[in-house]
C-alpha positions in Angstrom: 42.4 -30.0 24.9 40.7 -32.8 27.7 39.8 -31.1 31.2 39.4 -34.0 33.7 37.1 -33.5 36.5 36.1 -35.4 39.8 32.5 -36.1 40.3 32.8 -34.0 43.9 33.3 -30.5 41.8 30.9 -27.8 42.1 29.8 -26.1 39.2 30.2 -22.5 38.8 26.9 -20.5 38.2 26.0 -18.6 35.2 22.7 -17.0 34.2 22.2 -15.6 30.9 19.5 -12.7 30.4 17.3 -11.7 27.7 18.1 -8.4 25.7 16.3 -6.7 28.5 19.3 -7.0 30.5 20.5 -8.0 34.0 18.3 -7.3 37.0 20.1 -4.7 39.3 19.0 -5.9 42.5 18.1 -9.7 42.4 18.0 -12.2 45.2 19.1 -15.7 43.7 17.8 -19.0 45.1 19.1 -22.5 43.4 16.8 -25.3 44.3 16.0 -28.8 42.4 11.8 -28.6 41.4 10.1 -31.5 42.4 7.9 -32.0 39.7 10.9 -32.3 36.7 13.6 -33.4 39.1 15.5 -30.4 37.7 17.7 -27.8 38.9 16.0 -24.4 38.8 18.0 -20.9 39.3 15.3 -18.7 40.7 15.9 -14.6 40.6 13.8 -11.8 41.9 14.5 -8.2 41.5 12.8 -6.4 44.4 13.6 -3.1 42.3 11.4 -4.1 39.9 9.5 -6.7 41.7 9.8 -9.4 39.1 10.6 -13.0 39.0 13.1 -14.5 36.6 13.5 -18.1 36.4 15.7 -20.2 34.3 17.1 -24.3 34.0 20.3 -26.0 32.6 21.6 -28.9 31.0 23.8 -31.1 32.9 27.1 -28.7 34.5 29.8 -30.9 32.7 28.9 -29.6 29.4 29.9 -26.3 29.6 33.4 -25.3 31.7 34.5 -21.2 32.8 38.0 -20.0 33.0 38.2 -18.1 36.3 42.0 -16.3 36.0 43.7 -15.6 38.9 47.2 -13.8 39.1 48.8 -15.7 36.2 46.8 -19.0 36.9 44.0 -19.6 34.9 41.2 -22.2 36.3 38.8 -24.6 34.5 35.4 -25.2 36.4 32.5 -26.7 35.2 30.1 -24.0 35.0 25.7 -24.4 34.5 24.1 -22.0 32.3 20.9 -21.0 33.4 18.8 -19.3 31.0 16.9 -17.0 32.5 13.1 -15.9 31.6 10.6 -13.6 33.2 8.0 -15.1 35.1 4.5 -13.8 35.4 1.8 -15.2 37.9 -1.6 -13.6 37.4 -4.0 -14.2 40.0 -7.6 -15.5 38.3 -9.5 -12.6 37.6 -13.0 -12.4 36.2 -14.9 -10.3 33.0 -15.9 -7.3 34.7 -18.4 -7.2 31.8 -19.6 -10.6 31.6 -18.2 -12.4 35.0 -16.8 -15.0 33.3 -13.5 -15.7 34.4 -10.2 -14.3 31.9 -7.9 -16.7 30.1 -4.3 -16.3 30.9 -3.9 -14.7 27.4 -6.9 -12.1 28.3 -4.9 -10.6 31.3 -1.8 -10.6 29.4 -3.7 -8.7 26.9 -4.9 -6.3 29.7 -1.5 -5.6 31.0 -0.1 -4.9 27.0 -3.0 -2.3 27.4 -1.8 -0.5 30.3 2.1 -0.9 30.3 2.8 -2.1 26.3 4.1 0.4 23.9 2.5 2.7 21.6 3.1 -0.2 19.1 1.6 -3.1 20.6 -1.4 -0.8 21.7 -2.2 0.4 18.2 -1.6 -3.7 17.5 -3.5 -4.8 20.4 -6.8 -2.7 19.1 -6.9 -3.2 15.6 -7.2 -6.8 16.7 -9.8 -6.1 18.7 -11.5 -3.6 16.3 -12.3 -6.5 14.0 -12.9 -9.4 16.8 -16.1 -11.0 16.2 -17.8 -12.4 19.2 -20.5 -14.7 19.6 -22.4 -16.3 22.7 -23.2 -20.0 23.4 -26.7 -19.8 21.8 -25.2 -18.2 18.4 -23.0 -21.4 17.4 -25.4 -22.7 15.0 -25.9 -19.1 13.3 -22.1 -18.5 12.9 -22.2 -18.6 8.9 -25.6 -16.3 8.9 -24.1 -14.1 11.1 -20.8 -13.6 9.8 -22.2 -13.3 5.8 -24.4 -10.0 7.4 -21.2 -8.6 9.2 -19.4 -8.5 5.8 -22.3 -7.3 3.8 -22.8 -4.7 6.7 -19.3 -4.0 6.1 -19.3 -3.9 2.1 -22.2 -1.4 2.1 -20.5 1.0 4.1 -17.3 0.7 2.3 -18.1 0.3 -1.3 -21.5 1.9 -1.8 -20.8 3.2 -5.4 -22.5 4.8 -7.5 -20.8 4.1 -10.9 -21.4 6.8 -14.2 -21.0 5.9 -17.5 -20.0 2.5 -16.4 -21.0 1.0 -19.4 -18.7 3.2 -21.8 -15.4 1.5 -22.5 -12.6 3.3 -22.0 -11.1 3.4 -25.8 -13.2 5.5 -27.9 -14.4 4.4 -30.9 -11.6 2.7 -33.2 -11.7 2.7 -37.2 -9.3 -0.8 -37.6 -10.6 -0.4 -41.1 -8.8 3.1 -41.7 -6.9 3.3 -44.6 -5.2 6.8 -42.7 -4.4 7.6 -39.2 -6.7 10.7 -39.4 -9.9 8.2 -40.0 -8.9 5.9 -36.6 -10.1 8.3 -33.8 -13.0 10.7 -34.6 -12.9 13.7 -32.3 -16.0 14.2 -31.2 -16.1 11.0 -29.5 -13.6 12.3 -26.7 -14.8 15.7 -27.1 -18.6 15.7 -27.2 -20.7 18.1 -28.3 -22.0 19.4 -25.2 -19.0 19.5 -23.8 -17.6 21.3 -27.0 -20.5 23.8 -26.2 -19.1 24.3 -22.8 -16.0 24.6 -23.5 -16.4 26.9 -26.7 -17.2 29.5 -23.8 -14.2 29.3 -21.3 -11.1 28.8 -24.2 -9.5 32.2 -23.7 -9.2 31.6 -20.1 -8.6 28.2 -19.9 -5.6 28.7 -22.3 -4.4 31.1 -20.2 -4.1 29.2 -17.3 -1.9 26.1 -19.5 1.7 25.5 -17.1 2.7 22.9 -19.0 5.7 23.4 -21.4 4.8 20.5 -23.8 1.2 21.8 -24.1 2.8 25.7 -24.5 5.1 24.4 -27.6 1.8 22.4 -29.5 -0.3 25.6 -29.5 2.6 27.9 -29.6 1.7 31.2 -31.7 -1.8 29.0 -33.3 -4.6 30.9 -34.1 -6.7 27.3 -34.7 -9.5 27.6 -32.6 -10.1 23.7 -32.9 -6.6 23.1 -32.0 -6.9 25.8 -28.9 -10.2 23.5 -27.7 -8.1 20.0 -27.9 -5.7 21.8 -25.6 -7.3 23.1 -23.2 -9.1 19.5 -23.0 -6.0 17.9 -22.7 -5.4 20.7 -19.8 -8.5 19.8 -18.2 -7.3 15.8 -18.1 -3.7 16.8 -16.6 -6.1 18.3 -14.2 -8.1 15.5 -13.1 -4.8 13.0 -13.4 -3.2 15.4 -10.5 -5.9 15.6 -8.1 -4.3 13.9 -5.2 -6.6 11.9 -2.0 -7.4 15.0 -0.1 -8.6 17.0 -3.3 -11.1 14.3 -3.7 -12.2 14.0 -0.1 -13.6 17.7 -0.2 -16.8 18.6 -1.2 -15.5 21.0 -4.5 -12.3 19.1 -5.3 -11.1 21.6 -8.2 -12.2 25.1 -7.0 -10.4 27.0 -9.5 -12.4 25.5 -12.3 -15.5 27.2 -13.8 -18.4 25.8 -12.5 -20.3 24.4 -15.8 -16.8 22.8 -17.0 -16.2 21.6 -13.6 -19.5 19.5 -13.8 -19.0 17.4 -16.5 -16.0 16.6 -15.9 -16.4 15.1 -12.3 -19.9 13.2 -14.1 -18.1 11.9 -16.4 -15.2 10.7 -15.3 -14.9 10.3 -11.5 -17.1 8.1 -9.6 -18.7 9.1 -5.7 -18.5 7.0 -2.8 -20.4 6.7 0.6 -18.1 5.9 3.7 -20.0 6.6 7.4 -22.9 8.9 5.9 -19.7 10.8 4.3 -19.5 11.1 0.2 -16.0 11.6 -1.7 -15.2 11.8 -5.2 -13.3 8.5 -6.2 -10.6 8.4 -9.5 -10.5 4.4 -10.0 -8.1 2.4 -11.9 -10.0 2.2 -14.8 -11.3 5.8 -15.6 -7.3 7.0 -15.1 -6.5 5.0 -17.9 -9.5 6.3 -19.7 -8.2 9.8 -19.0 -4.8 9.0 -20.3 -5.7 7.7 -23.2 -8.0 10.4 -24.1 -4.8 12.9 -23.3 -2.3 10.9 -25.4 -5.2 10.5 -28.3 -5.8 14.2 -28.3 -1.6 15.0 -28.3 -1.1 12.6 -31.2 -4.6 15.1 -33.3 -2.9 17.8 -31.9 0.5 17.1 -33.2 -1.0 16.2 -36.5 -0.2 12.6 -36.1 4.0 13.1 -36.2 6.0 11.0 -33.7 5.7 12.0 -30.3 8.9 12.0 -27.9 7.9 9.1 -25.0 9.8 11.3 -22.7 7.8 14.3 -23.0 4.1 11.7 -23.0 5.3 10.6 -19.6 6.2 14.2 -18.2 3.0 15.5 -19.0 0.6 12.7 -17.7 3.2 11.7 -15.0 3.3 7.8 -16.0 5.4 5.1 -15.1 7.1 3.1 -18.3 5.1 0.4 -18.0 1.9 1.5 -18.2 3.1 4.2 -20.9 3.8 0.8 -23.1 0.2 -0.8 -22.2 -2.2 2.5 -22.7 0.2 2.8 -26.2 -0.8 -0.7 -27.2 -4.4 -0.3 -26.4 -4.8 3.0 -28.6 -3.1 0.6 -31.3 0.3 3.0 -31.6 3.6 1.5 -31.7 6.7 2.9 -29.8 9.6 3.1 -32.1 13.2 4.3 -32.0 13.8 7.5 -33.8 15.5 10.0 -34.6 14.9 13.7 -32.8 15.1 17.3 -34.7 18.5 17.5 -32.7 19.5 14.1 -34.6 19.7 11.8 -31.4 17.5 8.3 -30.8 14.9 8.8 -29.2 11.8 6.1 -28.0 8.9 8.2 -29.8 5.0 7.1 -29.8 4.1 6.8 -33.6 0.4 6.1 -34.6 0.4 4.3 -38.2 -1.1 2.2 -40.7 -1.9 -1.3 -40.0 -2.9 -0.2 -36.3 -1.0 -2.2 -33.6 -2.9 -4.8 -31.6 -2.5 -5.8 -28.0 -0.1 -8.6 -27.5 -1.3 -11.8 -25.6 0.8 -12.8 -22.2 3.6 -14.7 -23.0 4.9 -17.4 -20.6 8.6 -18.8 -20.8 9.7 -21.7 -19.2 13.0 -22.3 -17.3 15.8 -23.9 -18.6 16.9 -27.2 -17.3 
C-alpha cells in the first residue's frame, strides 16, 4: 500500500516510555535544540518532579491510523523516545573537597534511593576499591603486592598437618594376593589402635549405618569390630557440614582422646580475623574416602562390593567414586548380585589397576 502526503502535513506525536511507564502528570513542550538542529519532545512530571526527554527520526517514516466513525486516517506520526533526564548540580567530596564526577553522585543517589540489590552491589564495589593519592602513582605495584599479601595472610593462614603424607597408603604393586596390597596398620596406626581398643563397645553401638550393621552383623572378630568402628569414625568426619567446623568442638558427641587424633590428622585449622576454624580440604576428603572404601573391601574379605551401597555410605557422586576406585588400583566391573541381577560392583584383584592418562579426541570433520 503507498500513502501520499503533502509537505504542509503535521505529524502526529508519539512518545514511547521506558518499562517504567508513562508519567501521570507531564507537561509536554516540543522545541527544535539549537545545538543538533533537532527536534526535541521535552516532558516533566511535576508528580514526580522528573524530566523526560526524547528525539525522532524524520516524521515521514513512520504513519498512525487515527479511526473515526468508520473512517480510518493515515498521518505521519514522530516517535519520540523518551529517556529520563538527571541534572546534578556540581557538588564537592565532603571528605576530601575535591569536586564529584557525574558517576560519583549517581553513585550517591543509588545509595540513598537504589534497591536492596544495587546497594548490596554498590558496596561490595566499594568494599574492595583501592584508592591512591597523587603522590602514590609511582608506588602503585608496591602497594598493591602488600594489599594482597595483607589479604592472603588473613585468609589463608594454614597451618597444614601431615602434609607430607600422601593420601594412598602404602601399595604392594608387587602382591601376588589382594590381602598383601594394603597393610592395615598403615590406615589404622597403632596409637590410634590403642585408642580405639578402649572405646569399641560404644562406638559400635552408636553405628546407623545399614551397610556397616550387615558387615559386622552377629561377628564376634574384635579386629573386624575395630575396622568398623574406623570406618564409622570416617562417615563421621565426611558429614561434618560448614557450621560443624566453624565451632570450637566440631564433633561433641565423640570421646575426647578419639576425637583428637582424628581432627590432627585429618582436618587442617585456619585463621580468618583472629578467628580459628577447622578446615576439611579437597585433598584430605579423598584421603578419608579412600581409607573408608580400603577398610570395606578388608572388611568384606576382599569380595565384590555393590557400587550402589560404596556411594550411600560415603555420600559420593559417580564420578569421583570411579577416580578414588582407580587410585586404590580396583576395577569396577559388572556383576552379578546374590538376588541374580547386574550390578556395577567395586572388585580389588590381581594385576592391580592403574590410573588411566587423560584422553583427548578430536572432532570430526
Amino acid at each position: 500500500m503507498r500513502i501520499k502526503t503533502t509537505g504542509e502535513d503535521s505529524p502526529e506525536i508519539t512518545a514511547l516510555f521506558s518499562s517504567t511507564g508513562v508519567p501521570t502528570d507531564a507537561n509536554y513542550t516540543l522545541a527544535r535544540d539549537e545545538s543538533s538542529k533537532q527536534m526535541k519532545l521535552k516532558a516533566y512530571d511535576s508528580t514526580s518532579l522528573q524530566q523526560y526527554e526524547g528525539s525522532a527520526d524524520k516524521f515521514s517514516y513512520y504513519y498512525i491510523g487515527i479511526r473515526d466513525k468508520d473512517v480510518l486516517q493515515i498521518h505521519p506520526m514522530s516517535m519520540f523516545r523518551m529517556s529520563s533526564k538527571i541534572e546534578v548540580n556540581e557538588r564537592n567530596d565532603p571528605q576530601f573537597g575535591t569536586p564529584l564526577t557525574f558517576k560519583e553522585q549517581m553513585e550517591e543517589i543509588k545509595e540513598k534511593f537504589g534497591s536492596r540489590k544495587i546497594q548490596r552491589s554498590l558496596a561490595s564495589k566499594r568494599k574492595y576499591a583501592i584508592e591512591f593519592g597523587e603522590d602514590d602513582i609511582e608506588g602503585v605495584d608496591t602497594k598493591t603486592k602488600e594489599i594482597i599479601e595483607n589479604t592472603m595472610s588473613e585468609t589463608t593462614n594454614t597451618t597444614t598437618i601431615n602434609d607430607s603424607i600422601d593420601i594412598l597408603p602404602q601399595q604392594n604393586r608387587d602382591a601376588i594376593c589382594v590381602e598383601e596390597v594394603y597393610d592395615l596398620n598403615d590406615i589404622i596406626i597403632e596409637s590410634e589402635r590403642n585408642i580405639l581398643s578402649q572405646f569399641t563397645d560404644q562406638l559400635i553401638d552408636q553405628i546407623e549405618n545399614s551397610f556397616l550393621k550387615n558387615l559386622i552383623r552377629d561377628t564376634n572378630d574384635s579386629e573386624k569390630k575395630l575396622i568398623a568402628v574406623y570406618i564409622h569414625l570416617i562417615i563421621t568426619l565426611l558429614n561434618l557440614k560448614a557450621q560443624d567446623l566453624r565451632k570450637a568442638d566440631p564433633i561433641p558427641t565423640l570421646f575426647p582422646e578419639v576425637k583428637d587424633f582424628l581432627l590432627i590428622r585429618y582436618l587442617t585449622t585456619t585463621t580468618i580475623k583472629g578467628k580459628s576454624k577447622y578446615v576439611l580440604s579437597p585433598r584430605q576428603k579423598d584421603r578419608l574416602l579412600i581409607h573408608g572404601i580400603i577398610l570395606s573391601m578388608i572388611l568384606y574379605n576382599y569380595r565384590p562390593i555393590e557400587m550402589e551401597s560404596l556411594q550411600k555410605t560415603f555420600k559420593i557422586p559417580l564420578t569421583q567414586m570411579r577416580k578414588i576406585v582407580e587410585i586404590i588400583g580396583a576395577y569396577i566391573e559388572t556383576l552379578k548380585n546374590s538376588s541374580g541381577v547386574n550390578t556395577k560392583s567395586v572388585v580389588l584383584r590381581i594385576p592391580l589397576n592403574t590410573i588411566s592418562e587423560k584422553k583427548t579426541f578430536k572432532r570430526r570433520r
